[in-house]
C-alpha positions in Angstrom: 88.5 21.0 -14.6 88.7 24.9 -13.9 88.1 24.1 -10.0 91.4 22.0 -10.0 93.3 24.4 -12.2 93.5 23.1 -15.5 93.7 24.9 -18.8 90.5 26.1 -19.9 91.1 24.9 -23.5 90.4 21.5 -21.7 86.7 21.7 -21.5 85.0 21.9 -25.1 81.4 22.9 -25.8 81.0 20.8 -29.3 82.0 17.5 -30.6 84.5 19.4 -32.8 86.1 21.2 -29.7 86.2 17.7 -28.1 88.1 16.0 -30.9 90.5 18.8 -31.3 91.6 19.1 -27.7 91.6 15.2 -28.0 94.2 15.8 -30.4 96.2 18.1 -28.9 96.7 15.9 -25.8 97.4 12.5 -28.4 100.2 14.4 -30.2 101.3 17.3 -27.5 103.5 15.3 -25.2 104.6 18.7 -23.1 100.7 19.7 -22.9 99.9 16.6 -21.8 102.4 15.8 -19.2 101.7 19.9 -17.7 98.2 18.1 -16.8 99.6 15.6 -15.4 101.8 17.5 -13.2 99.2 19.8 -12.4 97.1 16.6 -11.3 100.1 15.4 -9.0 100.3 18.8 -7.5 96.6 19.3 -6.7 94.4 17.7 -4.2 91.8 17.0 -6.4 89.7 15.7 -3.9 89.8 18.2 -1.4 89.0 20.8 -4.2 85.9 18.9 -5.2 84.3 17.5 -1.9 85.4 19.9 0.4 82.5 21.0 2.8 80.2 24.3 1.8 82.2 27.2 3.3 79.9 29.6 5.7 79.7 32.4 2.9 78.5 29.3 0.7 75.6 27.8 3.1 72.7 27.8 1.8 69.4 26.2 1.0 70.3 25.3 -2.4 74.0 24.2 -1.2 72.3 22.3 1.8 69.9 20.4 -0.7 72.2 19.4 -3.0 75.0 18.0 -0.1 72.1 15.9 1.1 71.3 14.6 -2.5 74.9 13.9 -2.5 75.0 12.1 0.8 71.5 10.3 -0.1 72.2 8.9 -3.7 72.0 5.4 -3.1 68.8 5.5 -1.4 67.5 8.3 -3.7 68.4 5.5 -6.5 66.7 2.9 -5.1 63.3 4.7 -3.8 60.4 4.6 -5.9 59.1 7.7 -4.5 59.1 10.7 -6.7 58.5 13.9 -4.2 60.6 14.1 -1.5 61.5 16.7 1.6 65.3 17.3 1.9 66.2 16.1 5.7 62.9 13.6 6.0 63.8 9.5 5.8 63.6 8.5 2.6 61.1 5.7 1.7 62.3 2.6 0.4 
């Protein structure tokens, strides 16, 4: 939610946090709809699948776009030790 720009008060650590920011977007109509129009005004998926920048290339970035990239195989392998960048076995 931070990555897109919304209110940190959205994201809630406990069941109690969760029901009270439930709460406040139920009964806050001009809370609410300031999500909303921060939704409208951001490209959310640029800001969540945009490619690693140079400064962010790494091994641990690289892994992880391949997992990405690889999940329906990854699901449907029965392997359980696998390279990053070798086929994966069926």
């Amino acid at each position: 939610m931070r990555m897109v720009g919304l209110p940190s008060w959205l994201v809630s650590d406990s069941d109690e946090g969760y029901f009270q920011t439930a709460m406040k977007l139920i009964h806050d109509d001009v809370a609410r709809q300031a999500i909303v129009d921060q939704l409208k005004a951001t490209d959310v998926k640029a800001k969540l699948f945009q490619p690693p920048r140079p400064e962010d290339e790494t091994e641990f970035v690289d892994a992880f776009d391949w997992i990405y990239r690889n999940h329906e195989a990854l699901q449907a392998s029965s392997h359980h030790l696998l390279k990053v960048g070798e086929p994966i076995p069926a």
